[in-house]
N, C-alpha and C positions, 0 to 999 in steps of 0.2 A: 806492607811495612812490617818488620820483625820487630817484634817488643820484648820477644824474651830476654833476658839476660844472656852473657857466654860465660861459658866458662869452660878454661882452657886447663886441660889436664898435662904435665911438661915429664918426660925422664929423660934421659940420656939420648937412651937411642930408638926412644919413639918406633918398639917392636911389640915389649910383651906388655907390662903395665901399666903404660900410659892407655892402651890400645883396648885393654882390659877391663881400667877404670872406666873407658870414654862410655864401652858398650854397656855396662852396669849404670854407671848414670844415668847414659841415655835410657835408656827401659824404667828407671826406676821415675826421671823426670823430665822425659822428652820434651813435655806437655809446657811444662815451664821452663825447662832452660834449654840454650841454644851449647851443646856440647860438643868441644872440638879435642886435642890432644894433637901434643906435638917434641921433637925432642931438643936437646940444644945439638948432639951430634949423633941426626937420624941414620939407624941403619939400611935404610932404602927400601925397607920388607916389614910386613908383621911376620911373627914366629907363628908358624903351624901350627903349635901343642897349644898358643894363647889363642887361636882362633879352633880348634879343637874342644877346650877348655870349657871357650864360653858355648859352642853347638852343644855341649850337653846341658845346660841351663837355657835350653831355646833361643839364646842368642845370638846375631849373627854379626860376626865382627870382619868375615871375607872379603867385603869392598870397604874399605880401612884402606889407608895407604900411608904411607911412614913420613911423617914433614917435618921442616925446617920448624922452631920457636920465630924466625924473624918474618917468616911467612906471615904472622899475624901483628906485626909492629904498625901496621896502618890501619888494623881495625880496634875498636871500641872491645874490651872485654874487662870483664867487672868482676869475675877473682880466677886467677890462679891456684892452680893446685900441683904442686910438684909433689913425685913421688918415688924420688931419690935424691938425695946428698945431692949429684954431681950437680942435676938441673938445677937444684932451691939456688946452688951458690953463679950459676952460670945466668942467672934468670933476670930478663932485664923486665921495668916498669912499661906496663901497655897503659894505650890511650884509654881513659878512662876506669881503668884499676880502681875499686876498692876495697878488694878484699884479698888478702893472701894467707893460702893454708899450707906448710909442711907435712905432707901422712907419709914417710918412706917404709916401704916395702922392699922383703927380700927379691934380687933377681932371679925369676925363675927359671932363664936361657944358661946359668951359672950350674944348673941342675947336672948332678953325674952316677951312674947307677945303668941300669937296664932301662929299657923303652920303657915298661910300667913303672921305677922307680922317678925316672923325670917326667912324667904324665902326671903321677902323684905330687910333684912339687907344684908344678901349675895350679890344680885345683887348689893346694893347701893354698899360697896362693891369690888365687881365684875369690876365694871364700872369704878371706879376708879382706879384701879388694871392695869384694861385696859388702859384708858387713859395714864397712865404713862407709859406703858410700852411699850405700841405702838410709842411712841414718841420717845421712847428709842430706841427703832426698826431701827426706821426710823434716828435719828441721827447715829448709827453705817452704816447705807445703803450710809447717805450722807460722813461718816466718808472714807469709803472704797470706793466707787464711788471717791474722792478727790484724793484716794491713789492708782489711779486706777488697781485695785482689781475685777476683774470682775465677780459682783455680780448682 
């Protein structure tokens, strides 16, 4: 039986950032949360440069596959996290929801320049992506360490 929590990461088009967040979460608290990502209108693909991206941070985001938000309307998940505009407003309530976060990000598929100048937007990015969400990581660790949860 799975006890971890979900949490489901939502953008548009469920290629670069949602796909992005899921992998940085995941790495940052696989341990304890069960992390999904998904979009309200998925593009059928993750983008290259976001699985790129995270292969230079040792992570691997290649078997990712791009879904539906309603894909998960008959499972249990206990916070959302959109991470752009279109999803927060497109974002319907799941079974068992308690928690919802807005953190949007620029899209980095929106990137125009030379092949290194859009590689660099990913990472920028990327980095950010991280930032947040390892923070997030680590507030759920100290959240469940309080609750003692032994994680």
């Amino acid at each position: 039986m799975n006890t971890k929590s979900r949490v489901l990461i939502l953008c548009t088009g469920n290629s670069c950032r949602s796909h992005m967040a899921e992998g940085l979460l995941r790495a940052a608290a696989g341990d304890l949360l069960e992390v999904c990502s998904a979009g309200s209108n998925p593009a059928g693909y993750v983008h290259p440069q976001a699985i790129a991206a995270l292969a230079e941070i040792g992570i691997d985001i290649s078997g990712h596959t791009s879904k539906h938000m309603n894909e998960f309307l008959d499972r249990e998940v206990e916070t959302v996290i959109t991470v752009c505009g279109n999803a927060d407003q497109a974002c319907p309530v799941y079974p068992g929801q308690v928690n919802r976060h807005h953190w949007p990000f620029d899209d980095p598929a929106h990137a125009t320049g030379t092949e290194a100048d859009v590689a660099a937007e990913f990472r920028r990015v990327r980095d950010e992506i991280r930032r947040v969400f390892e923070a997030y990581a680590h507030g759920r660790r100290d959240a469940a360490a309080a609750q003692g949860t032994p994680r």
